[in-house]
N, C-alpha and C positions, 0 to 999 in steps of 0.2 A: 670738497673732501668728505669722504663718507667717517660716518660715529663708530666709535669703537662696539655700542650696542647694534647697530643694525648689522656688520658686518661677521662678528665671534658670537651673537649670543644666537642660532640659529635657530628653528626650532625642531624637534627629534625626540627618539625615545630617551635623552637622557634631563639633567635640570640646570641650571644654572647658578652659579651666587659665588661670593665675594667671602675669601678666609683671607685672615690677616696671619702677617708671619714675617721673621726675622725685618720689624719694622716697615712693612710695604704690605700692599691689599696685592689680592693675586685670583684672578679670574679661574674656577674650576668650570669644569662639566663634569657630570655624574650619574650613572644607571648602574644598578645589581647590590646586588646584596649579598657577603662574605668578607674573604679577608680583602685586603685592600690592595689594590695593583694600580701604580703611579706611573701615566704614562707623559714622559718628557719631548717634546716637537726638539726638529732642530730648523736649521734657515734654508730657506725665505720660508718657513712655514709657521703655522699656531697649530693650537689645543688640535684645530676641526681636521689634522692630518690622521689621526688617527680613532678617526667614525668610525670605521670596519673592525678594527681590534677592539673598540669599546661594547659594540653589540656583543660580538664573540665571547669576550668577558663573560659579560651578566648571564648569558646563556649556561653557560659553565659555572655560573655559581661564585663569580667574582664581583668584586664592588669595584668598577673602572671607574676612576679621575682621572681626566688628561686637565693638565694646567696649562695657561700661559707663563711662557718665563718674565720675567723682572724686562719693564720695557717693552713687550709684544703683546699684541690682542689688546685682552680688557682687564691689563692687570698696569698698576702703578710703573709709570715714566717717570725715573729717580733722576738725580744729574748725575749719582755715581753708584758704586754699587755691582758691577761687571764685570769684578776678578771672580775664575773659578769656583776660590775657595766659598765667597761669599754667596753665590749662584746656589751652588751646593748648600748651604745653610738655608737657602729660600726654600729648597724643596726637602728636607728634611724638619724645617719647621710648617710645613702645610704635612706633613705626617702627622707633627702632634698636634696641628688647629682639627684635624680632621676627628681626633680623638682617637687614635689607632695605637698600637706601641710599635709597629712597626709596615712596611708595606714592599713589597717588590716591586723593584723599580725598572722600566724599561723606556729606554731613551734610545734616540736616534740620532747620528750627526753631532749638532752642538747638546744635543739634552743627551748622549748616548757619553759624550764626553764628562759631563756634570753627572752621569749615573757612575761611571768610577769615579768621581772625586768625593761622590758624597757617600758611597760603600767603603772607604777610604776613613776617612774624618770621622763620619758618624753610624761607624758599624753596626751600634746594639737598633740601630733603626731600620737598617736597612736585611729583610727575610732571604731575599733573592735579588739577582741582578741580568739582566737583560738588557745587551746593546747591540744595538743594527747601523753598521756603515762607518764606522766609529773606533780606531785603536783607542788601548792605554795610554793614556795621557805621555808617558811617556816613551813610549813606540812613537805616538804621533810626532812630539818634538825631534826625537831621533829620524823619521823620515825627513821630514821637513826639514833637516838641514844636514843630513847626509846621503840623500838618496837623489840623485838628479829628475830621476822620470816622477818622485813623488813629487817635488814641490814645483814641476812645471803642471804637475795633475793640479793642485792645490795651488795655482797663479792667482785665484781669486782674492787670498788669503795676503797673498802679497800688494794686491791691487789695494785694499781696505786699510794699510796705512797710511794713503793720501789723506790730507784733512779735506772735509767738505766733500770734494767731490764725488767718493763712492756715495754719498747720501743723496746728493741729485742725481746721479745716474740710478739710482734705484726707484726714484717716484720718477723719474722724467716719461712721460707719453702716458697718463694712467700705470705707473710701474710697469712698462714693459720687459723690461730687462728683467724681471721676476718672471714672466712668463718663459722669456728663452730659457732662463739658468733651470727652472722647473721640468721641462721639455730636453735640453741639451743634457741635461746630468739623467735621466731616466732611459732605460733602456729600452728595446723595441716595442715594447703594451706604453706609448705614449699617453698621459693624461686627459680626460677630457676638455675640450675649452672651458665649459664650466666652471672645471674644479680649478684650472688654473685661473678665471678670472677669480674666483674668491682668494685668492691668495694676494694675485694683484692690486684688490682693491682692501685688505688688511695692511699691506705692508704701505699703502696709501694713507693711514692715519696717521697724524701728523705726531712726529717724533719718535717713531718706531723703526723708518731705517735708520737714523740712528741708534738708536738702543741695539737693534740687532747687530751694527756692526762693532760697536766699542767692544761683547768679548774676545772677539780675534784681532782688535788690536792690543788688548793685554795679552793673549796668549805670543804676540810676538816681541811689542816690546817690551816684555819684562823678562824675557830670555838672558839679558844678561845686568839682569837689574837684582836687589837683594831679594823683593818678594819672590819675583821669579823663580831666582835661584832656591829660596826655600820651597816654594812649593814644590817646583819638581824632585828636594829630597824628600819632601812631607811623602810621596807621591810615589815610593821606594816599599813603602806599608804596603805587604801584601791583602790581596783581596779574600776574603777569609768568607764568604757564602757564595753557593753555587751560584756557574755562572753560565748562560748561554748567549755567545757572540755568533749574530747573524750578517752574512755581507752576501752583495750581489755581485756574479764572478764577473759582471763587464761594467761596474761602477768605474765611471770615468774620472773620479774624484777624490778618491779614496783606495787605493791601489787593494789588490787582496793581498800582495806580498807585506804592504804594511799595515794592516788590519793583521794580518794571521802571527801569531806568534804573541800577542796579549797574553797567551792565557800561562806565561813563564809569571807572570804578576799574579796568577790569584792561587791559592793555597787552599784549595777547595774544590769538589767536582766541578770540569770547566767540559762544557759540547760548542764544538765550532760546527756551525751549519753553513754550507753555502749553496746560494739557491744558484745554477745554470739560467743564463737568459736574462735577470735581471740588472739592472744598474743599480742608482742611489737611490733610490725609494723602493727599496722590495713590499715594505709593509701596505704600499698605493698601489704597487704595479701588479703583485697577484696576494690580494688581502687574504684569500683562502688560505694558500698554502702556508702564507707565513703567520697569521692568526691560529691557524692547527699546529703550525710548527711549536708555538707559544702555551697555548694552552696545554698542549701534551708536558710539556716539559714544565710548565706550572703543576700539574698535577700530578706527576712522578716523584714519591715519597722519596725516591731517592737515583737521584738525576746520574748518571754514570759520569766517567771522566771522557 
């Protein structure tokens, strides 16, 4: 089994080290110097998915952090700890370990998820918001169980309430099955082998495919549970700082019909971008376009609707 240090702490133009926050240590990466832009992985992936947006950053005169979530990479394996709300609280308390008052936060997949819950909850922290691949939380519940083509797109989601087993099919053959779902959900610019064995051999550290998979098993079974239930009203609070939702028009996992239409939840300049050609990783499959997408729109004093 490879360490959590040989695999996430890599070496590059950015630094490495350990902030504590909502009671758990949490592995950052870091380059540039400004205001601060928090970048959230989602699965099977860590921090290292988003190397290309991080240079891009500093370049522009940003301070990039990409964190491990609670559970993945080289941040603390809790037993519990993997409701939304609480996820949300990890990444808004590495806002204030960082020493910032607030940060724009851009998340992908499950961190694109956790960036509106925590724009949500913890407003005065959060500048801007940015998510890729990823509805409103509650767009997503609402496909997921009234849209047929979406939750046969999202079977996986369904597959990850068996106990045990989605955890050995996930490390089984050196985590191959990370390499297909990375490959299978991306569109035609396929990944390198490379970069996909780094992923395989992350998601190889011991107790991390579980951690990854415990939040989509609370996002399903607490659908008709009381937290549940409260969170998706908490989750009715409109999003109140501008927002740009990015999706890939042939993501096979994430429908654009249920990505598109989030932006009725925020109460604020909202730009939907959609890149032609890509799937669920736009931010991997062409980092140019979608890194200029980002920074343009970081840096427009005043982002349109």
């Amino acid at each position: 089994m490879p360490t959590a240090a040989s695999v996430v702490r890599p070496e590059g133009p950015w630094t490495h080290r350990d902030v504590a926050a909502n009671g758990a240590r949490f592995h950052i990466a870091e380059v540039g110097d400004g205001p601060l832009v928090l970048l959230l992985h989602g699965f099977p992936q860590f921090w290292w998915t988003w190397r290309h947006q991080m240079t891009a950053l500093a370049e522009a005169g940003f301070r990039a952090v990409a964190m491990d979530l609670r559970g993945v990479g080289g941040s603390d394996r809790t037993p519990r700890g993997y409701d939304p709300a609480n996820l949300a609280l990890d990444i808004t308390g590495v806002v204030r370990s960082l020493g910032e008052p607030d940060a724009a936060l851009v998340g992908h997949d499950l961190g694109g998820y956790l960036a509106w819950t925590a724009a949500v909850m913890r407003p005065k922290l959060v500048r801007r918001l940015a998510v890729s691949s990823m509805p409103h939380p509650r767009r997503w519940r609402s496909a997921m169980l009234s849209d047929m083509s979406q939750s046969r797109a999202g079977s996986y989601v369904w597959g990850f309430q068996r106990p045990w087993l989605p955890e050995r099919q996930l490390v089984a053959d050196d985590a191959a099955l990370v390499g297909r779902l990375v490959r299978d959900w991306s569109g035609p610019r396929l990944p390198d082998d490379e970069d996909v064995d780094v992923y395989r051999r992350a998601m190889s550290i011991p107790s991390t495919a579980h951690c990854s998979i415990e939040p989509y098993r609370w996002m399903v079974r607490s659908m008709a549970r009381p937290d549940g239930i409260q969170f998706n009203r908490r989750m009715k609070r409109p999003v109140r700082v501008p927002t740009l939702h990015l999706h890939g028009s042939l993501d096979p996992v994430m429908r654009t019909r249920s990505a598109a239409g989030s932006g009725e939840y925020v109460e604020a300049p909202y730009r939907w971008r959609l890149f032609d050609g890509l799937g669920h990783f736009p931010h991997e499959e062409d980092p140019a376009a979608f890194s200029a997408e980002l920074v343009n729109w970081l840096k427009d004093p005043e982002p349109d609707r």
